[in-house]
N, C-alpha and C positions, 0 to 999 in steps of 0.2 A: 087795761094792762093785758097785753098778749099771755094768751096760753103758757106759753114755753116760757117767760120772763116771769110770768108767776111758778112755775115751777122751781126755776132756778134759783130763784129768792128764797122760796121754802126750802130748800139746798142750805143757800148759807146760813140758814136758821139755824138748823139741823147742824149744821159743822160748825157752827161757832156754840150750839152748846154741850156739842163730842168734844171740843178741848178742855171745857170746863168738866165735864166727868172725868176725863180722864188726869188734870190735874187734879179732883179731888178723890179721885181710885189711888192715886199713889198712895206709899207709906210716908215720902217727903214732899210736902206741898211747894214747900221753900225750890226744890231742887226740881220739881213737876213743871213751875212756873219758867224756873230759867233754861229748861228746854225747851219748853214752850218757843218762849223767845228765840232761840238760837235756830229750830227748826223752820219758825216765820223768816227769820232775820236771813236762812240760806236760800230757801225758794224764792224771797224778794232779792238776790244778791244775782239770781240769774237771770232776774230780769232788769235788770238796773243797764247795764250795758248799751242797752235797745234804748233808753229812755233819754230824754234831756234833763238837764240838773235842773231843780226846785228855782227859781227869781232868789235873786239875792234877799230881797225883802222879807221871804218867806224863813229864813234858817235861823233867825233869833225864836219863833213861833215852833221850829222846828228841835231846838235845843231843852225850849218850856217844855214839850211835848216829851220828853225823853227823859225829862225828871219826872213829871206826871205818872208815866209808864214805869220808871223803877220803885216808885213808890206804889201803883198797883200791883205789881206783881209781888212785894211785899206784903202788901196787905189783903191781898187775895187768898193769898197761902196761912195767913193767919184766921182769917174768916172760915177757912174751908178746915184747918184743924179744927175749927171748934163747934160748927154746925153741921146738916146736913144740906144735900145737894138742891135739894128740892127748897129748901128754905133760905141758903146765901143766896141761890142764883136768881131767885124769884125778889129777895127786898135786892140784891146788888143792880140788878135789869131792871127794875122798877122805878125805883127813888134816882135813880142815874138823869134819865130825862124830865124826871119832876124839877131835881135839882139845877138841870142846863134850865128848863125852861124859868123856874125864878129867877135866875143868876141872869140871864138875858131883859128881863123885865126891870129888875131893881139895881144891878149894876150898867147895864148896855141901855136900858130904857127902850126895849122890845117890847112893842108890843103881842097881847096874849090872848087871842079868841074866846068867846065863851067856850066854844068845844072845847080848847085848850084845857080851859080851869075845870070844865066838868072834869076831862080828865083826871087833871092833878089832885080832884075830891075823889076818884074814886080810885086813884093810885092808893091814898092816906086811908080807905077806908079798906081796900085790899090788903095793905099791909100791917094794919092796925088790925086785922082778922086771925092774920098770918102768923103775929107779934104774940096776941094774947092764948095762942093756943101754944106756943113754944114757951112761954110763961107759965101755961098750966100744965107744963108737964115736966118741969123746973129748971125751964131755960134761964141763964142767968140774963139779968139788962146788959154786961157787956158785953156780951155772946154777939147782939142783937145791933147796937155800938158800934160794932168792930164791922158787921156787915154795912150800917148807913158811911160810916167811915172810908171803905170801898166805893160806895156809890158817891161820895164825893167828889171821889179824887178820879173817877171816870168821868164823871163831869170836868171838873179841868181838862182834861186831855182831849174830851169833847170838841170843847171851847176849842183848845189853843189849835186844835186840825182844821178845824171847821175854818176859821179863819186865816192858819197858814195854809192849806190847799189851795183858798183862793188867791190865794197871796203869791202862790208858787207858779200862776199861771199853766201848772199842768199835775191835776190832782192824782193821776195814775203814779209819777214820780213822786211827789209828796209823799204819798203810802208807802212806797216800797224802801224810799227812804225812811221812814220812821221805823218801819219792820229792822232794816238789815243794821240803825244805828244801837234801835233796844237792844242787842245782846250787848252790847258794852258795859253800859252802865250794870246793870242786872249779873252778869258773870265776874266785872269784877266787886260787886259785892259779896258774893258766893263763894268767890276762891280766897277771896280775904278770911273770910270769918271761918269757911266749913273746908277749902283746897283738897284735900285729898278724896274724903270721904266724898262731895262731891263727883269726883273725876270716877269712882269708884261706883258711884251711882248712876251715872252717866253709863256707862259700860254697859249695865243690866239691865237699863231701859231704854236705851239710844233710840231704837228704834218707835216705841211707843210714846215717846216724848214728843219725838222729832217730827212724828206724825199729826199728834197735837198741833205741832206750831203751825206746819202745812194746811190744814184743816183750819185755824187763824186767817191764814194770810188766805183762803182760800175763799172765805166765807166774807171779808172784807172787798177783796177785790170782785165777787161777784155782784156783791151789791152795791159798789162804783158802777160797772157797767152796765147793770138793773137801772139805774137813774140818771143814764145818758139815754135809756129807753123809753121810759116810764116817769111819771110823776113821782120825783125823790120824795113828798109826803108819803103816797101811797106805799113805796119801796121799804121807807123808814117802818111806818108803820106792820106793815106783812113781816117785817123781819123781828118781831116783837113776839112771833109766833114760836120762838127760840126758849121760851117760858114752859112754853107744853111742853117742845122736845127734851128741856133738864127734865119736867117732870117725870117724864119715861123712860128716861134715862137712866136714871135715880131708882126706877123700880124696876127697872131691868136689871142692870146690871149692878147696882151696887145694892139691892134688897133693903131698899129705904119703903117704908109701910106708909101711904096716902090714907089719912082720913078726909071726909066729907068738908071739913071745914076748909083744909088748906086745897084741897082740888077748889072748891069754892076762891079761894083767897086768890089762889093762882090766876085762875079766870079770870077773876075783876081787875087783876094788877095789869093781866094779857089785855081787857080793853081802858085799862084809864091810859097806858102807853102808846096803846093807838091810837084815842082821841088827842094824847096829848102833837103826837107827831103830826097828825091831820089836822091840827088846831094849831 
């Protein structure tokens, strides 16, 4: 991998786990998430223009994918109320590709390298690290739940891209199409239930939201064009180094306290997701 393509990748590391801080900096996670969205969903809305539409084949894939995302963005903001940053984003990034890669094995009938499975043991043993120390310091089991329940449902959305990108015969448009349809679904669940107070929160962080999403959409579309460069294993994997960057994020800026155990935890989640990508 070229210099400068490894750089860039460590980039969208780094910006895709600056939107997850700063949804979980907010005072509303719920409302952090659907700017989230709306900030990805306008940066990809300028580029759409330029692009050719997704294959027909591709927009039922494209539909799945957008219930996938209204239900992460829901359940992101529920994880992040109730944990810290350092610990949803480490089991949510973690268990994500453990769970694609069973889900490929046992439903799709993928096969799984040893490197793979080492990995996925030492994903479980990362987060089993990560698990017992938020346990001993009287993390409840749903706390804990609510984050594998996230990385579930990232795994779907995994899935249904991974498969309608190809499907769309032009994965640039695929992406930018999923970004600019997620503010639908996701705002109008938000103006249903929360309408004003929303709009109102909106106002006072417009700009830190919306930067968020950018930072999304940015971090996504780097590592598309990372892997028209480079070996999309290698890419996938390098991009898992987004583990560190919550962590220091977490202790920058939002003065979350790292003990030895979960820097330990983080590490091993950081390599069992890379053997699992490169396997």
């Amino acid at each position: 991998m070229d210099g400068h393509v490894l750089l860039l990748v460590l980039a969208a590391a780094l910006l895709h786990a600056t939107w997850n801080s700063i949804v979980k900096g907010g005072s509303n996670k719920l409302f952090e998430s659907s700017m989230n969205a709306l900030g990805g969903g306008l940066g990809a809305l300028l580029i759409l223009p330029f692009l050719p539409a997704p294959a027909p084949e591709s927009w039922g894939l494209l539909a799945l994918s957008c219930c996938f995302h209204l239900t992460y963005y829901i359940c992101i903001s529920q994880a992040y109320d109730k944990v810290d940053l350092s610990m949803g984003y480490t089991i949510m990034r973690g268990c994500a590709p453990m769970i694609t890669a069973l889900a490929l094995l046992l439903l799709l009938g993928n096969h799984i390298s040893l490197t793979g499975w080492g990995g996925v043991l030492l994903l479980c043993l990362g987060i089993l690290t990560l698990t017992l120390e938020h346990v001993h310091k009287g993390a409840r089991a749903a706390d804990i739940l609510i984050c594998l329940r996230t990385s579930l449902v990232i795994a779907g959305y995994t899935l249904a891209d991974g498969y309608g990108a190809r499907a769309s015969g032009n994965g640039v448009s695929y992406t930018c199409w999923i970004f600019f349809l997620n503010i639908f679904p996701i705002h109008a669940y938000v103006l249903w239930r929360h309408g004003g107070t929303y709009i109102s929160y909106l106002r006072k962080r417009a700009a830190t939201g919306l930067f968020g999403g950018l930072c999304g959409l940015g971090s996504y579309g780097i590592a598309l064009w990372a892997m028209t460069l480079a070996p999309i294993a290698l890419v996938a994997a390098l991009r898992e180094t987004s583990v560190i960057f919550g962590m220091l994020l977490a202790v920058i800026f939002l003065h979350e306290r790292l003990s030895r155990s979960r820097i330990m935890a983080i590490l091993i989640v950081m390599g069992g997701a890379m053997l699992i990508r490169l396997g």
